[in-house]
N, C-alpha and C positions, 0 to 999 in steps of 0.2 A: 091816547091817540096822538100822533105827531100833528105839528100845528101845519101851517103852511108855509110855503115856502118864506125865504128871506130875501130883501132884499139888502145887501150889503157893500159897504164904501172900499176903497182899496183896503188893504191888508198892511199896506207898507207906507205909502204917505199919507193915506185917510181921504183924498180927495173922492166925490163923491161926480166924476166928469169921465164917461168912456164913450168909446166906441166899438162899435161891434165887430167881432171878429170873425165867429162861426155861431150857428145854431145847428146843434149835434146832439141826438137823442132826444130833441124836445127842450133841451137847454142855452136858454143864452151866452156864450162865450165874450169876455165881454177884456177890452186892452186900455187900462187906465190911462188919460190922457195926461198925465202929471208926471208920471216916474217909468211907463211902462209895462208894470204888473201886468198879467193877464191872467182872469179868473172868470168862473160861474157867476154867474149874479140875473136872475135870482137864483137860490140854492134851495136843497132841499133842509128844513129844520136841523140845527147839529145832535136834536136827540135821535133823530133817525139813523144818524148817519154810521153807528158804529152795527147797524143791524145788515148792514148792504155788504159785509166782507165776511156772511156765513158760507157763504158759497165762493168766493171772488178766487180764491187761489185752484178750481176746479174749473173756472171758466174755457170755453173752446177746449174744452176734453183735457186739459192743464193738470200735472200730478205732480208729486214729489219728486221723480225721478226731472220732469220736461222744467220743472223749476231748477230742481239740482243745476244742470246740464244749460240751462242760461244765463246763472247769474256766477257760474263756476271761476273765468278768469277774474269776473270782480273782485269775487273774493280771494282769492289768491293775490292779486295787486293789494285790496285793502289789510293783506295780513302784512305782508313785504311793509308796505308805508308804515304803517301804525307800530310794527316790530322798528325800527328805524325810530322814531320819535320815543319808543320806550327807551331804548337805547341812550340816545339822547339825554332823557331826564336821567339816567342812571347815572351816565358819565359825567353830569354837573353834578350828580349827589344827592340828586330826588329820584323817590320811585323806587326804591329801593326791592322791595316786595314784587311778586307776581301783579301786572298790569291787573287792573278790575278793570270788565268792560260790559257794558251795555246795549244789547242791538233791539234798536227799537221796529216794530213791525217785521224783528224775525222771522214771519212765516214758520216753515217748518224745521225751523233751528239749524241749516246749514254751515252758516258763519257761526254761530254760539257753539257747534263742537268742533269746527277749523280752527278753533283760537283755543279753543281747551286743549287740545291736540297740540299746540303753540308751547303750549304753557301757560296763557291768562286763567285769570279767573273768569271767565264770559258764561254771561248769562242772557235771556232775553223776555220780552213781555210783545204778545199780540193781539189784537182786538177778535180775530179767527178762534172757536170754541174747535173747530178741523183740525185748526194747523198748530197748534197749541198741544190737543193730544195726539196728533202725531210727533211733533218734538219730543214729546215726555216719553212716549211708544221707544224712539229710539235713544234714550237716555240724556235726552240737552236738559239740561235745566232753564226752562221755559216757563213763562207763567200769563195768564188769560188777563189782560186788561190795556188801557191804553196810557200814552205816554203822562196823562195826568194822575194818574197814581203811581209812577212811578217814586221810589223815595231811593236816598243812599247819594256814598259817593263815587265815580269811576272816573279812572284814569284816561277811557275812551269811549266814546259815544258813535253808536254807528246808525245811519239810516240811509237803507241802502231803496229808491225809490217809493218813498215812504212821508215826503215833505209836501207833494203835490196832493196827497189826501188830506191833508190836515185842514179844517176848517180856519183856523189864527195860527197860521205860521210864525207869525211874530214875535207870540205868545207863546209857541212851542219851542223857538230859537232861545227865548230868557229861561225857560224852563230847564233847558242843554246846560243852558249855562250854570245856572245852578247847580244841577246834578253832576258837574265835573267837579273834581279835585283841583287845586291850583296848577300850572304846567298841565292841566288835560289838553287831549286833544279830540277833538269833531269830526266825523268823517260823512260828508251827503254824499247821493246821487240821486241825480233828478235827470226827468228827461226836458227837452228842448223844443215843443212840438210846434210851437207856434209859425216858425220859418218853413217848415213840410207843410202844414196846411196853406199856407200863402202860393208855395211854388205847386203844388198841386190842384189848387181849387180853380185853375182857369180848364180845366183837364177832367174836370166833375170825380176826380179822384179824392178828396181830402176827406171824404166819407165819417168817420166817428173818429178821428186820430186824436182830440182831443179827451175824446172819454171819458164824458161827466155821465151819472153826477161823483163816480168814483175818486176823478181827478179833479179838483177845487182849484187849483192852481197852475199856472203856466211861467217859469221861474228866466226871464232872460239874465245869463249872467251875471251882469253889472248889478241889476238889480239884486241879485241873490247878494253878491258879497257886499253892498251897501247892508241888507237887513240881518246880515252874520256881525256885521262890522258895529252894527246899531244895538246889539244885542249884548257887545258888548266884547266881541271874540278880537282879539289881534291874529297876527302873521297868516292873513287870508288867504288861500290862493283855488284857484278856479283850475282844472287841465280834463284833455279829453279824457283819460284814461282807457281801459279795457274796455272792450266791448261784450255785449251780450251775445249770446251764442243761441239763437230759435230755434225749435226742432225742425219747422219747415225751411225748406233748401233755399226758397226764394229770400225770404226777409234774412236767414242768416247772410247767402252771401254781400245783400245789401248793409247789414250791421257793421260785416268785416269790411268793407271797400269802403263804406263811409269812414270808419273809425280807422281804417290806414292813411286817408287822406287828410281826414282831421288831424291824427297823431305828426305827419310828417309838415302842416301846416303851422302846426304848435310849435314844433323844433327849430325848423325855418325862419320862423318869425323870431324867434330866442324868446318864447313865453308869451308874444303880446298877440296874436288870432287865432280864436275860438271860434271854428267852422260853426255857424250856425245849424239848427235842426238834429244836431246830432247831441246823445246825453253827454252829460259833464260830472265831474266829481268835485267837489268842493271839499279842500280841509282846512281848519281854523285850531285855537288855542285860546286855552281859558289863562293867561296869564299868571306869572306866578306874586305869592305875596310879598310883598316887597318889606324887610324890615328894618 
């Protein structure tokens, strides 16, 4: 039986000093007073935790198709980026080979056959026993487990809203690193929630937007690329990128108009503001060996 919950210090400077941010579903939402983080504390045990996403990709009547169909321009951006940085290593005289890639919390293998499709070698592993054989159902090569057995080397690592469940993200960032090749490259998305519940909750709207205990984590920029940076990754960089695309009419049009205004804020600025509340993409590089 699962023990009880935890109670846990930052993730990212260890300090053991927050404040409250939200109480959502019963959980304390909680903004480390040292560096910023914002997470669950307490949480539910991390044996439990990989048991709560047999169901998670069916939620609100959620299917392969209404997943397809929202994470679609991501992917298509994350293929363009990532084909570019192959590119790259080829043209210095690394890489020579078919990119090997790893998309961690694949779901139902979208991106793992968009990059097959490419030409990578992409493959993926999930913690979902669902979404797992529904990958395999449509021929991804997908495998049932989480990012700590993953083994091997890849040229690119992908996790596409997938950092904010992780109980030791910190731990999982040195993990990336490992598992990339020299010259790899990283690709997150995370989302930004903490700035919508702020601007929301005088308005008694800010309702579960953080959504624990699913979501463990609440990643403000800077802090992200300090812990990509700590982990060990160089040439960091943070941008809004694509946006999500929801099947309902409301939150899409809100996705798009946020993410046109972020994208033209990011331009304007020439790289330096990052509209708050809205998700972000992060990519990084596992550095190459120097001899």
């Amino acid at each position: 039986m699962p023990g009880p919950e935890q109670h846990v210090s930052c993730n990212h400077c260890g300090l053991d000093d927050t404040a409250l941010a939200a109480v959502q579903n019963g959980y304390r939402v909680v903004r480390c007073r040292g560096c910023g983080l914002v997470y669950v504390n307490p949480r539910p045990p991390a044996e439990s935790l990989p048991g709560l996403y047999a169901d998670y990709h069916v939620r609100d009547g959620g299917d392969e198709a209404s997943w397809t169909r929202l994470m679609a321009a991501n992917f298509r951006e994350a293929a363009a980026l990532l084909g570019q940085a192959r590119d790259s290593r080829r043209l210095s005289g690394a890489g020579a080979s078919p990119g090997r890639l790893l998309d961690v919390g694949c779901g139902y293998g979208g991106f793992v056959k968009l990059m097959r499709d490419r030409g990578w070698d992409a493959e993926g592993i999930d913690p979902s026993p669902a979404t797992v054989a529904a990958a395999a159902k449509g021929g991804a090569p997908v495998r049932l487990g989480t990012l700590d057995e993953a083994e091997g080397s890849y040229d690119a690592i992908t996790l596409f809203y997938v950092l904010e469940h992780l109980p030791d993200p910190s731990t999982a960032l040195r993990k990336l690193f490992d598992l990339l090749a020299p010259g790899g490259t990283l690709l997150l998305r995370v989302p930004h929630t903490a700035p919508i519940v702020a601007l929301l909750r005088p308005f008694g709207l800010d309702g579960t937007l953080f959504d624990p205990p699913f979501h463990l984590h609440d990643f403000p920029p800077r802090v992200l690329g300090e812990m990509v940076r700590k982990a060990g990754f160089t040439d960091v960089r943070t941008f809004p990128g694509a946006s999500t695309v929801p099947s309902c009419l409301l939150p899409r049009i809100v996705s798009r108009v946020t993410g046109a205004v972020a994208f033209a804020l990011f331009t304007l600025s020439a790289g330096r503001f990052l509209l708050p509340g809205v998700s972000k993409t992060t990519m990084a590089r596992k550095g190459e060996v120097i001899r």
